[in-house]
C-alpha positions as CSV (number, residue, x, y, z in Angstrom):
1,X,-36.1,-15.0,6.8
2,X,-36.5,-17.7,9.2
3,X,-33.5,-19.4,11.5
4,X,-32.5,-21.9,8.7
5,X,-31.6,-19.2,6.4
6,X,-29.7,-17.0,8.8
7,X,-28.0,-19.9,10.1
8,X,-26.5,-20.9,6.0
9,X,-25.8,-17.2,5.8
10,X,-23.8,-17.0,8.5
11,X,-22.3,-19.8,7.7
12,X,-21.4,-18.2,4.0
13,X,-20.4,-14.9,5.7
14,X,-17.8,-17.2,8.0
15,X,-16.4,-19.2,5.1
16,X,-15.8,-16.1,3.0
17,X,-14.1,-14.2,5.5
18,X,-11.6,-17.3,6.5
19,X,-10.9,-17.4,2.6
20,X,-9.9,-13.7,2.6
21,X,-8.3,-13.8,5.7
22,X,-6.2,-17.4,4.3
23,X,-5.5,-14.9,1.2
24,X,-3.9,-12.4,3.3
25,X,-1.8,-14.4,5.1
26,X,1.4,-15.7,2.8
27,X,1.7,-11.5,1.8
28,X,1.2,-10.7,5.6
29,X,3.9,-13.2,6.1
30,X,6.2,-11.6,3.8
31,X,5.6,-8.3,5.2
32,X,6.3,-9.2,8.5
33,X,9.3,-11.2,7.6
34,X,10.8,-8.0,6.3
35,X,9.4,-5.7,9.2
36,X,11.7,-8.9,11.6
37,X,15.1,-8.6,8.9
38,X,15.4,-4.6,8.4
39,X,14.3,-4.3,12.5
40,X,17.0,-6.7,13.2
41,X,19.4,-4.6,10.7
42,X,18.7,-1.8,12.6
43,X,19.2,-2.7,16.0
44,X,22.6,-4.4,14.8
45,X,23.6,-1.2,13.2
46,X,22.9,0.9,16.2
47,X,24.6,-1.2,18.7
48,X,27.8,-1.1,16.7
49,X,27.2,2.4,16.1
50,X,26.8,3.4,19.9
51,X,29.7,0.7,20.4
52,X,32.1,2.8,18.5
53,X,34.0,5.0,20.4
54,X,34.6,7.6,17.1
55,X,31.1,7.9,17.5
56,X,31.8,10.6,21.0
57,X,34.4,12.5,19.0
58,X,33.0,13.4,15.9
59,X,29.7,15.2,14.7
60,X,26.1,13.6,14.5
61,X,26.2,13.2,10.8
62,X,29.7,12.2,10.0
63,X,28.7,9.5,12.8
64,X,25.8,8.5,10.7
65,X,28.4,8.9,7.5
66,X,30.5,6.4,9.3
67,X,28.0,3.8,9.9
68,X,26.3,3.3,6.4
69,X,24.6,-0.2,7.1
70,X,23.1,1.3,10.3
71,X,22.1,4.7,8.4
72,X,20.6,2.5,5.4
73,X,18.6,0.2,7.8
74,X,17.6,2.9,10.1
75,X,16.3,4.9,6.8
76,X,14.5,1.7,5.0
77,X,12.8,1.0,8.6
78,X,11.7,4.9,8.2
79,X,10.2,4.5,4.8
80,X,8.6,1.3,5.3
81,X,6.7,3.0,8.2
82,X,5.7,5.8,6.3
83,X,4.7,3.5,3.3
84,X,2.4,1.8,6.1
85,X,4.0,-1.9,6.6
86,X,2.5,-1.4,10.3
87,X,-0.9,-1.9,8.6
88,X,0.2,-4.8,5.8
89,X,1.7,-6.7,8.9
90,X,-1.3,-6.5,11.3
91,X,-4.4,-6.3,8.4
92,X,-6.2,-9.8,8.8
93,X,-6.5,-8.9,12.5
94,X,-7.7,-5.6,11.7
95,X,-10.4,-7.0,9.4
96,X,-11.3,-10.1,12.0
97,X,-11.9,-7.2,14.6
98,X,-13.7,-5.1,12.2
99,X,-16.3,-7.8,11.8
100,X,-16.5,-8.3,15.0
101,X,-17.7,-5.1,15.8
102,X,-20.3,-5.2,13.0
103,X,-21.2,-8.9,13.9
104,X,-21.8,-7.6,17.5
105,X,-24.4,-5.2,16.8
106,X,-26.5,-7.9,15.3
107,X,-25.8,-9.9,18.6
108,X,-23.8,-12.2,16.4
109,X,-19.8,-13.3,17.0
110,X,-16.8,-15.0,15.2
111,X,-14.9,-17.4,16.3
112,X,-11.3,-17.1,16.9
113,X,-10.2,-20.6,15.9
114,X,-11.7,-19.8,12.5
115,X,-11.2,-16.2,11.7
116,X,-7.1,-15.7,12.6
């Protein structure tokens, strides 16, 4: 395969990746839009919920039973963890550094400006 060839294969390689990578975007965006709204949710819930002074005075859970929108948020942020939305909102990176690491060992790189 001489230089020519390599050099229209990378290329190819470099225009597929940006495509997928362009693909994942608008569902990464969503993900991390809804990672911002149910973290926000949370941290609203718990400062009203350490702000409340029945919260000393009674037990843990009838704490938690007295603050639903903090229990609800803190229990959807729990799931969506566990359902793995730290991976949906952080994927095109992971695949940009993936390729990186198998462009390297060919002593090739990708470019940042066109990968992310």
């Amino acid at each position: 395969m001489n230089s020519l060839e390599q050099a229209e294969d990378l290329k190819a390689f470099e225009r597929r990746l940006t495509e997928y990578i362009h693909c994942l975007q608008p569902a990464t965006g969503r993900w991390r839009m809804l990672l911002i709204v149910v973290s926000v949710c949370t941290a609203t819930g718990a400062w009203n919920w350490l702000i409340d002074p029945e919260t000393q005075k009674v037990s843990f859970f009838a704490s938690l039973w007295n603050h639903p929108f903090f229990t609800v948020s803190c229990v959807t942020l729990i799931g969506l963890f566990f359902a793995g939305i730290h991976k949906r909102v952080v994927a095109p990176s992971i695949i940009a550094a993936r390729c990186r690491t198998v462009l390297a060992e060919y002593n090739m790189s990708c470019d940042d400006k066109h990968v992310e």
